[in-house]
C-alpha positions as CSV (number, residue, x, y, z in Angstrom):
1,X,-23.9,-5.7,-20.0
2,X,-23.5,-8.1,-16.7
3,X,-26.4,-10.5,-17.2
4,X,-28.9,-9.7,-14.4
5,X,-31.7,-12.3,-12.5
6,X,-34.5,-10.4,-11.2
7,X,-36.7,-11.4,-8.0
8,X,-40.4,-10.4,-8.4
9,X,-41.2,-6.7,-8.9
10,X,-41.9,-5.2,-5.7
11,X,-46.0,-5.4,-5.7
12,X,-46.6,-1.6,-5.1
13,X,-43.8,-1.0,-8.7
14,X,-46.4,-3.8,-10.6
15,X,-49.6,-2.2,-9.6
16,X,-48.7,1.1,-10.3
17,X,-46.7,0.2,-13.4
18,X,-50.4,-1.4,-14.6
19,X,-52.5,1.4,-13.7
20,X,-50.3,3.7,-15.8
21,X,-50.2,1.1,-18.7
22,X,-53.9,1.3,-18.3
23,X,-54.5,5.0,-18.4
24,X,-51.7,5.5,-21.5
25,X,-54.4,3.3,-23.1
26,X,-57.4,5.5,-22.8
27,X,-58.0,7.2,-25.9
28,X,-59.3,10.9,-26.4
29,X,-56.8,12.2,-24.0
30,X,-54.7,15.3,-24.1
31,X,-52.2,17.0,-21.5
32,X,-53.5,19.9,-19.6
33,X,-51.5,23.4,-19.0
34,X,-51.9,24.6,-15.4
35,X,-51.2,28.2,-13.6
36,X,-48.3,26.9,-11.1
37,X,-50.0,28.7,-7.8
38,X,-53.2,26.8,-9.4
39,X,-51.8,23.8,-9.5
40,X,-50.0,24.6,-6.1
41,X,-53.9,25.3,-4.6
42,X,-55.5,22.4,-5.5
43,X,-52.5,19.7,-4.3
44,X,-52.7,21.1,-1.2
45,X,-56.1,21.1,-0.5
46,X,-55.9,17.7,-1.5
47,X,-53.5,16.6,0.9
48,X,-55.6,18.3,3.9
49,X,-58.4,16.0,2.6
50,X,-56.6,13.3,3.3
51,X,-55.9,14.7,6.9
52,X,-52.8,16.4,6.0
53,X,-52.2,19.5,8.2
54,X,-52.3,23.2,6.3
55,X,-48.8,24.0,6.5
56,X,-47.4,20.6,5.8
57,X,-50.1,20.1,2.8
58,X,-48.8,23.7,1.6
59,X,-45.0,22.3,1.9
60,X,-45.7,18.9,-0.3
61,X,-47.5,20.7,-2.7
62,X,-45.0,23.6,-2.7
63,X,-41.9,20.6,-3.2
64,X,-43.7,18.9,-6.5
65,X,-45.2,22.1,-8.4
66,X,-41.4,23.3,-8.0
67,X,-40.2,20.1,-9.5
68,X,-42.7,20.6,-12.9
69,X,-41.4,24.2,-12.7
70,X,-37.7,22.9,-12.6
71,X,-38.4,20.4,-15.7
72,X,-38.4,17.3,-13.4
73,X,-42.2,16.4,-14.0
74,X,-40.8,12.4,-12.7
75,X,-40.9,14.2,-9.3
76,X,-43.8,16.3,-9.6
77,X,-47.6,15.5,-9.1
78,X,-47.2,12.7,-10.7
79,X,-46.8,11.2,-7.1
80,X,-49.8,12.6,-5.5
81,X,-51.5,9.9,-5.8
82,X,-49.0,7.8,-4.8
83,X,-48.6,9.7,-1.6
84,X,-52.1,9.4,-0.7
85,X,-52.5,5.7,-0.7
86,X,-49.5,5.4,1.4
87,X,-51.7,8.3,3.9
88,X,-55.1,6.3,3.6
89,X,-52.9,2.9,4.7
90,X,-51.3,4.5,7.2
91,X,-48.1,3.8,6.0
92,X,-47.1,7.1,5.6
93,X,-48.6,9.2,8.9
94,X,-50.8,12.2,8.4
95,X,-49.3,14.2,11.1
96,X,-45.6,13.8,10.6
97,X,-44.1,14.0,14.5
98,X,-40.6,14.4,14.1
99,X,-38.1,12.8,17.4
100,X,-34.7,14.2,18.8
101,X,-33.0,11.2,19.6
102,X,-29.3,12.5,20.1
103,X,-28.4,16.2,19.8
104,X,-24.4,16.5,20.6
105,X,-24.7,20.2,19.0
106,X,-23.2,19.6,15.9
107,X,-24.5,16.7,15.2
108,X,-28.1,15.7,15.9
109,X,-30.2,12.7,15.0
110,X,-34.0,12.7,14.2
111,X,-36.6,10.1,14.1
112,X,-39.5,10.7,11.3
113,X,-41.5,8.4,12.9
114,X,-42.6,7.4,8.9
115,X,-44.0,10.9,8.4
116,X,-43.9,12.6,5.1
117,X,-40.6,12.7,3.8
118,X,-40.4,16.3,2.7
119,X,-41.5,17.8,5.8
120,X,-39.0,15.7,8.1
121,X,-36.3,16.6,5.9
122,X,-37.2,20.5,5.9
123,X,-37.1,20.3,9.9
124,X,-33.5,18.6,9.1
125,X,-32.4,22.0,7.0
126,X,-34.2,24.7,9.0
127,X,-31.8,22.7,11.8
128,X,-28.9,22.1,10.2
129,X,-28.7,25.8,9.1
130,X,-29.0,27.0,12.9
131,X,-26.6,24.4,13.7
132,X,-24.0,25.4,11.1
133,X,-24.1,29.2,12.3
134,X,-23.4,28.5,15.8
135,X,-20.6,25.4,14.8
136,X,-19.4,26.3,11.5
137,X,-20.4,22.6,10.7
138,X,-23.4,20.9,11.2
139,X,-24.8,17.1,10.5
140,X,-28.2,16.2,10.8
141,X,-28.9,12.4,10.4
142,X,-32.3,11.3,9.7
143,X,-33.7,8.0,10.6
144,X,-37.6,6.7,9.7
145,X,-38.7,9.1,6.9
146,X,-40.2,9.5,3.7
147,X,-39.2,9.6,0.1
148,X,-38.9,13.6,0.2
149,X,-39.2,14.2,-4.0
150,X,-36.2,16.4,-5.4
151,X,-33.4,16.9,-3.1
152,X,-32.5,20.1,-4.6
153,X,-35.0,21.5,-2.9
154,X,-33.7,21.3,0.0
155,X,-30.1,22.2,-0.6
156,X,-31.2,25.3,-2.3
157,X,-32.9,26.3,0.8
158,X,-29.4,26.1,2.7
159,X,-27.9,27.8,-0.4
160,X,-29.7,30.6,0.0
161,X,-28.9,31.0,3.5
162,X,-25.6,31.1,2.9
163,X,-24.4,27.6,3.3
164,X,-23.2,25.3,1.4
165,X,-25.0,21.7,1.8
166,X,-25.0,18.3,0.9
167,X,-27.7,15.9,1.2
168,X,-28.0,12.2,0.7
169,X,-30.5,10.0,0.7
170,X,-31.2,5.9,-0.1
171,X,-34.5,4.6,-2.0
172,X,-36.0,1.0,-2.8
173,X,-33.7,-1.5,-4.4
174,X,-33.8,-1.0,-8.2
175,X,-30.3,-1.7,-9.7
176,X,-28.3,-4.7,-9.1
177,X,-25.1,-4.8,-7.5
178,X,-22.4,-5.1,-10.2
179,X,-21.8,-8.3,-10.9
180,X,-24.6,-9.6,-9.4
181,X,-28.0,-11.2,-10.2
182,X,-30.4,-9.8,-8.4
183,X,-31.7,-6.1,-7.1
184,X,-30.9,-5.1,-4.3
185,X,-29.4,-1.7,-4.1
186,X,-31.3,1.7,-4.6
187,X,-31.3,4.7,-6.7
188,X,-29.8,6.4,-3.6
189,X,-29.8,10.2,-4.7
190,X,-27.3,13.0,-3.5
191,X,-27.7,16.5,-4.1
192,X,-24.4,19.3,-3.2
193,X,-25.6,23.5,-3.4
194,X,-23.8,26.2,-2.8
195,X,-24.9,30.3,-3.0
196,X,-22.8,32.0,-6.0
197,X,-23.1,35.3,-5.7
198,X,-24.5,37.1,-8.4
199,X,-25.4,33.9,-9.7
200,X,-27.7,32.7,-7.2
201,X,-27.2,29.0,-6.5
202,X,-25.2,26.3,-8.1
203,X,-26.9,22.8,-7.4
204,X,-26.3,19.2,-8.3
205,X,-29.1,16.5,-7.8
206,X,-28.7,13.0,-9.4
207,X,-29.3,9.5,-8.4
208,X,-26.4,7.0,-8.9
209,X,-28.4,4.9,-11.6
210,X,-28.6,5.7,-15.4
211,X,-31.5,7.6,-15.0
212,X,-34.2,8.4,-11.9
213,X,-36.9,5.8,-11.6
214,X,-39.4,8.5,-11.8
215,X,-38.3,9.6,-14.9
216,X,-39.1,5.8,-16.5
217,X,-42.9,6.0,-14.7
218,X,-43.2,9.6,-16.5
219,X,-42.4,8.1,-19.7
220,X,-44.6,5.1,-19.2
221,X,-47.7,8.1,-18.4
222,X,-47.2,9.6,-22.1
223,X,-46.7,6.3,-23.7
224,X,-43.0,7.1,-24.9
225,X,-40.1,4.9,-25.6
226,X,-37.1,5.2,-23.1
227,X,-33.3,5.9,-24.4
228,X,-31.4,3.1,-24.7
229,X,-28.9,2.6,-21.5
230,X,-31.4,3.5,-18.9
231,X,-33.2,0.2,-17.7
232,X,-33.1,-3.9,-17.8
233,X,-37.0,-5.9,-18.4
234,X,-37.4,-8.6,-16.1
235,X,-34.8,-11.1,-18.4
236,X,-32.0,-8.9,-17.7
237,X,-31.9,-7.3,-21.5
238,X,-31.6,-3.5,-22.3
239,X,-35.2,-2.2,-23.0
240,X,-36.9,0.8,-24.6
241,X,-39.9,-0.2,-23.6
242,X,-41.1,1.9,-19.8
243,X,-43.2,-0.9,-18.3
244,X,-40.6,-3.5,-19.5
245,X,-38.1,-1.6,-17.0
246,X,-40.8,-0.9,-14.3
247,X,-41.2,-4.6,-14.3
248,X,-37.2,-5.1,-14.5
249,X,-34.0,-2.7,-12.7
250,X,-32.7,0.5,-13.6
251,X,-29.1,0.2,-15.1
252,X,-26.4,1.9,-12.5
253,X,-24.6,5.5,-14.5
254,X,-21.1,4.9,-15.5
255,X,-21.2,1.2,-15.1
256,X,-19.6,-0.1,-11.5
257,X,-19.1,3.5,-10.3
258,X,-22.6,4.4,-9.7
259,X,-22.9,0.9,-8.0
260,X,-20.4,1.5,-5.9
261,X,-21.4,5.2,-5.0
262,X,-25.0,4.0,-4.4
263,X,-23.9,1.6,-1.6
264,X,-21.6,4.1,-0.4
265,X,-24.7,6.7,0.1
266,X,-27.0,3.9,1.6
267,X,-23.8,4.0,4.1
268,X,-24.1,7.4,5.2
269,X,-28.3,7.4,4.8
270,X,-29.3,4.2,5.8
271,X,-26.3,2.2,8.3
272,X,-25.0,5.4,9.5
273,X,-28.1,6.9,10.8
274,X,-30.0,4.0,11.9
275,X,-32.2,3.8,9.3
276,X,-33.7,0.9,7.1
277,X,-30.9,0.2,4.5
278,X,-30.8,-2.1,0.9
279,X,-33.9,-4.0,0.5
280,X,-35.3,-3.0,3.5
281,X,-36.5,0.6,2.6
282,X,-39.7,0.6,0.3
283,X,-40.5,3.1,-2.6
284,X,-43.6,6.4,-2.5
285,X,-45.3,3.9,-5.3
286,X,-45.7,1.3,-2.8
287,X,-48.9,1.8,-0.7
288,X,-48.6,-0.4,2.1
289,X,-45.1,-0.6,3.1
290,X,-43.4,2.3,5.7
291,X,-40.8,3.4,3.6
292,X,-37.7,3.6,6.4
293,X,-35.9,5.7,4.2
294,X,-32.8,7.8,6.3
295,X,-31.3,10.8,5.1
296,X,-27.8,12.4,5.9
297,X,-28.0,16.1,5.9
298,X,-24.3,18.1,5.8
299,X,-24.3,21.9,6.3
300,X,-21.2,24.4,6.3
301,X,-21.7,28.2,6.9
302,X,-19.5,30.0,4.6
303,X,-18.9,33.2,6.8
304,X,-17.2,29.7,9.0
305,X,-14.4,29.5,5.9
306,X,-13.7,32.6,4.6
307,X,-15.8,36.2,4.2
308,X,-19.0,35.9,2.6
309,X,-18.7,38.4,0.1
310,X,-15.3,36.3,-0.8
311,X,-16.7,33.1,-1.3
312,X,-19.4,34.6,-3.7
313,X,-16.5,36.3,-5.7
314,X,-14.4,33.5,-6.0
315,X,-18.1,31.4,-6.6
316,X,-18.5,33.9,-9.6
317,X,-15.4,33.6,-11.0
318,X,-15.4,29.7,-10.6
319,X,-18.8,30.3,-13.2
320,X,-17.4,32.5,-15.2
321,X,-14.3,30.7,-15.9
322,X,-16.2,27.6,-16.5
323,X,-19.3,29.3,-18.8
324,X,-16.1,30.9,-20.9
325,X,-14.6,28.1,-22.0
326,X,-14.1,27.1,-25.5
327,X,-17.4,25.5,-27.1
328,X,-17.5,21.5,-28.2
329,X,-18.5,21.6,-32.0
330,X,-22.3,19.9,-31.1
331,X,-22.8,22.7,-28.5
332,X,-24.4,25.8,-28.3
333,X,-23.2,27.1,-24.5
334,X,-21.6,26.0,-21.5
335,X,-24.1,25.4,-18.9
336,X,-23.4,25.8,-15.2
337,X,-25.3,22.5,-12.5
338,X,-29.1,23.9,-11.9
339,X,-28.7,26.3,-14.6
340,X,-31.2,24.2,-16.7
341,X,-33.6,24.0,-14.1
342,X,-33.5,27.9,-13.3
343,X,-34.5,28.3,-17.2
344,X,-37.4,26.0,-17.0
345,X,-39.2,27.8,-13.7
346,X,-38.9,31.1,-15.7
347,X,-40.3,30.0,-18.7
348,X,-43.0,27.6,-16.9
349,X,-44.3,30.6,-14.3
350,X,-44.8,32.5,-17.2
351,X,-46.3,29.9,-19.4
352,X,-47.8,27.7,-17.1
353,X,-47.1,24.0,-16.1
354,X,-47.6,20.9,-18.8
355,X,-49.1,17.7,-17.0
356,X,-49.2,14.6,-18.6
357,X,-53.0,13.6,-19.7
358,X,-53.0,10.4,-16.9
359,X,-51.5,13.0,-14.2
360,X,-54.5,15.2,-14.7
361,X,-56.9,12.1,-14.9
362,X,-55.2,11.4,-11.3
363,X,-56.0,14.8,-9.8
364,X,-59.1,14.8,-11.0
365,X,-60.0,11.5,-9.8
366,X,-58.5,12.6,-6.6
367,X,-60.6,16.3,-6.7
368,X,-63.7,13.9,-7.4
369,X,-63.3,11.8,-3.8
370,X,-62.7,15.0,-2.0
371,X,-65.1,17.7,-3.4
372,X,-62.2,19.9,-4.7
373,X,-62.6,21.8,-7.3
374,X,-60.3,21.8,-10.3
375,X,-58.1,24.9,-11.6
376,X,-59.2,26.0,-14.8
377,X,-56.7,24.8,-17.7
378,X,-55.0,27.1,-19.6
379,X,-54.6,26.2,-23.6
380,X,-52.5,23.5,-24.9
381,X,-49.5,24.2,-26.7
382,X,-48.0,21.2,-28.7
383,X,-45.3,19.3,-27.0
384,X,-42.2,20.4,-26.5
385,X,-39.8,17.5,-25.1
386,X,-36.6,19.8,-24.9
387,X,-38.8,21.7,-22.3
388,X,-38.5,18.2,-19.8
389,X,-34.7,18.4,-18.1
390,X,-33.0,14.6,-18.3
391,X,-30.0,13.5,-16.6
């Protein structure tokens, strides 16, 4: 591994890092099953206590109970609270105002104006969709934004409208550059979708680093080791240990290409649009700083390309082929991307959603403050970690 030198962890990284080593400590605790439209109630009427219009607060909650569905609890209510600090600080606005600053037809550029980052970048899809049907092609740059949680969510929703989209986005420095010393370059997710048929939708949704950083701040809420290969400490050695790597960098995937693809996406999201860029843009655990992240929205309408009910034909067959093939001796079946995920929302609406016993202690901390009432929890199965979808 390069040797790394770190600067200081960013201040809003340390205090949560601490306030999660604290809560892991509490003894007596125990992780909470939830009803999903329960747990989808009560976020969002905690967001409208924090000034948070209805139909926004219903889209926020709507994007992190559908991560926890999906398996990706890293970008579920785990961040609640983290999104309401940045409201009561004002560096994330209440009323998210989003600005056309250029609109050439096929291409248009919006301003967030550091609203929340899930509701800009839903204005971005319901627009690049409309765009796309009247161009073929549409690209929808966002500038001054939010961290907007799982950007699967949003491709799906041009999915299922027939399109097929792509989505980047940049994110806090947490990995250095290879070769280098310091951090400097983000996590900088990317997510492609496409409708397939009978199939519904195909998706792909990763960051460019070994792992998301959410997924090392979910494993420092249950008090669990991380795999090797995911993260640095603050020394620049490989650590196990969740609050080491809080305190240190994420390690980029597949060595100096997910480097070199993470500064290419902070390219199209950040330069390219006008938006803050490498250590400029500050992370959703960060309470004080406006975030400045940019996103680059692509959309193509199929029916633009070839027939609709030909591109979900040759979309099934592309599956099918692929689901066919001949089995590795360690596996069981061939997955197809957002297959996974699919599985884990059916068997999660049915059997309600597992939050980590410092998540709930959050909401109800939050419900506290606010006069909410809580859900009532369902009963407690033991854990089951093959249930959490990794990288």
């Amino acid at each position: 591994m390069t040797p790394v030198l770190h600067d200081p962890p960013d201040e809003g990284a340390a205090v949560a890092a601490e306030g999660i080593r604290s809560a892991a400590a509490e003894p007596g605790t125990t992780d909470v099953v939830v009803r999903p439209d329960a747990l989808r109630g009560l976020v969002s009427e905690l967001l409208t206590a924090c000034g948070v219009p209805a139909g926004d607060a219903a889209l926020l909650a709507d994007t992190l109970v559908v991560a926890e569905l999906w398996g990706h609890a890293s970008h579920g209510v785990l961040r609640l609270p983290w999104y309401a600090a940045r409201l009561a600080s004002g560096a994330m606005a209440t009323v998210t105002e989003v600005e056309t600053v250029t609109d050439t037809g096929g291409v248009v550029v919006l301003d967030g104006h550091d609203g929340i980052g899930q509701v800009v970048t839903r204005r971005a899809v319901d627009l690049g969709v409309e765009r796309a049907r009247r161009h073929g092609i549409a690209g929808v740059a966002v500038r001054n934004s939010g961290h907007f949680g799982t950007a699967a969510y949003f491709t799906r929703l041009a999915a299922e409208e027939g399109c097929v989209a792509i989505l980047v986005t940049n994110a806090s420095p947490a990995m250095a550059p290879w070769g280098g010393r310091r951090k400097s370059i983000g996590t900088n997710p990317w997510s492609i979708a496409a409708p397939a048929g009978r199939h519904g939708v195909v998706v792909m949704d990763l960051a460019n680093t070994a792992v998301a950083r959410g997924k090392v701040y979910l494993a420092a809420e249950r008090g669990t080791d991380i795999p090797e290969g995911w993260a640095a400490d603050a020394d620049g050695n490989e650590t196990t240990d969740p609050t080491a790597a809080l305190a240190g960098l994420i390690l980029p995937m597949a060595g100096p290409k997910g480097y070199v693809i993470s500064f290419m996406m902070d390219v199209l999201a950040g330069v390219l649009t006008g938006s803050a860029f490498g250590a400029q843009v500050a992370g959703p655990y960060d309470p004080d700083r406006r975030s400045g992240a940019g996103h680059l929205l692509i959309v193509i309408d199929v029916a633009a390309m070839s027939g609709e009910a030909e591109f979900a034909s040759r979309m099934e067959d592309l599956v099918d082929q692929t689901r066919s093939g001949e089995l590795a001796p360690w596996a069981d079946e061939i997955l197809v991307p957002g297959e996974l995920e699919d599985r884990s929302r059916h068997a999660k609406e049915r059997d309600g959603i597992r939050l980590a016993a410092t998540t709930w202690a959050s909401l109800t901390a939050l419900a506290a403050e606010s006069g909410t009432p809580l859900p009532p929890a369902l009963p407690t199965p033991p854990h089951d970690p093959s249930q959490e979808v990794h990288p």
